[in-house]
C-alpha positions in Angstrom: -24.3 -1.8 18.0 -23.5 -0.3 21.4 -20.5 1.9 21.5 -18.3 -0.6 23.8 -19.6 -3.8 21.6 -16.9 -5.0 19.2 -17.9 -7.0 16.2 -17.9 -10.1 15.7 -15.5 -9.6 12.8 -12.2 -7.2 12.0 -12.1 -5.3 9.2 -8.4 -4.6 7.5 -7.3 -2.5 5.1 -4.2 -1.4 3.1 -3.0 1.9 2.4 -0.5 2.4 -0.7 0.6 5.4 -3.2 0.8 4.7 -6.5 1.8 6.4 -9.7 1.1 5.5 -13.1 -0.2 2.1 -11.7 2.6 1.3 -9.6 3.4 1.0 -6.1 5.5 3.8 -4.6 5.0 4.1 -1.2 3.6 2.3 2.0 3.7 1.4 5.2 7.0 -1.0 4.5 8.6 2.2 3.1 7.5 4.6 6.2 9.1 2.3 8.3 12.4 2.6 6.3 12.5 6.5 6.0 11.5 6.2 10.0 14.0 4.1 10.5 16.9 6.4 8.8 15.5 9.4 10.1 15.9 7.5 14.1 19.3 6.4 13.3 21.0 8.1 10.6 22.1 5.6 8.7 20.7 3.8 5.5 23.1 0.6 6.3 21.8 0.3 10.1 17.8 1.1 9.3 18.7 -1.8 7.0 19.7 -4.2 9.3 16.9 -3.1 12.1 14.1 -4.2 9.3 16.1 -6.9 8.3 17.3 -6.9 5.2 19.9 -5.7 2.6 21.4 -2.5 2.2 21.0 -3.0 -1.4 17.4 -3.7 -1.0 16.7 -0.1 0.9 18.4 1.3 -1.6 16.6 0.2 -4.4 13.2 1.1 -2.4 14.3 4.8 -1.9 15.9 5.0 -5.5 12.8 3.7 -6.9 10.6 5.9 -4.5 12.8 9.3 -5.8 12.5 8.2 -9.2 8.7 7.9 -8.5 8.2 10.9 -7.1 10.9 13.0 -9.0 12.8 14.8 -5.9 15.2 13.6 -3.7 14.1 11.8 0.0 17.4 11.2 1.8 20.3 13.2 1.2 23.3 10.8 1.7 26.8 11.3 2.6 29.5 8.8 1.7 31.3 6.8 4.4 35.3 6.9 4.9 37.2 8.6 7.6 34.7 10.3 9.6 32.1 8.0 8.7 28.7 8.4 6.5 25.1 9.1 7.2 21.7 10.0 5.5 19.1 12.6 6.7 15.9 13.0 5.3 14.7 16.0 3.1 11.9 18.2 3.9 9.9 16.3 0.8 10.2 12.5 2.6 9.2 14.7 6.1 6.1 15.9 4.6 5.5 12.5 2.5 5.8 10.8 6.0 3.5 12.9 7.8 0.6 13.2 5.1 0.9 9.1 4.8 0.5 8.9 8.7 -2.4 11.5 8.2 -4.1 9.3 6.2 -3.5 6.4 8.3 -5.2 8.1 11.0 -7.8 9.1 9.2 -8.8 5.6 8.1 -8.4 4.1 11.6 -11.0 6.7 12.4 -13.2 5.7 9.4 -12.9 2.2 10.4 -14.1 2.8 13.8 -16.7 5.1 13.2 -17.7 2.2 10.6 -17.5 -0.4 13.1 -20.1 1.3 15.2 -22.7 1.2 13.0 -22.4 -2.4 11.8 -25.7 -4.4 12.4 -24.6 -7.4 13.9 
């Protein structure tokens, strides 16, 4: 195929982490730990994705039970308000998921290329 043809066809893919057979993290969570990391708050990255609070919760309680080390170090609300940062650990887990992501897109490409069609 010439390198400006596209095919007649997309290929798509999905990129998870699992342990011991289940999910821990993908592109749903990236966007949440992106999403406290941009505003600082568990409640409001919440509410950008649309949905709960108790739902983000659960992912990153699940995801640092997974993993075994803490992602987002909290601090509770009250006079001078709350907020969440990330660790290092969900920085690095964030930038080796996008890694990979990148990687793929350029597999796919390069894959693309040399499609008969």
């Amino acid at each position: 195929m010439k390198n400006n043809a596209k095919p007649p066809f997309d290929i798509k893919t999905k990129i998870w982490f699992e342990k011991n057979g289940e999910p821990v993290f993908g592109i749903g969570r990236l966007f949440l730990l992106q999403k406290i990391e941009s505003t600082g708050s568990i409640n409001k990255a919440a509410k950008d994705l649309g949905f709960s609070y108790k739902k983000a919760w659960s992912y990153i309680n699940l995801m640092e039970e997974r993993f075994g080390y803490p992602l987002v170090n909290k601090k509770i609300g009250g006079k001078n308000g709350g907020g969440s940062i990330l660790t290092e650990n969900a920085k690095k887990l964030m930038t080796d998921y996008e890694n990979i992501l990148k990687e793929e897109e350029k597999f796919i490409k390069k894959l693309c290329l040399n499609l008969p069609v």
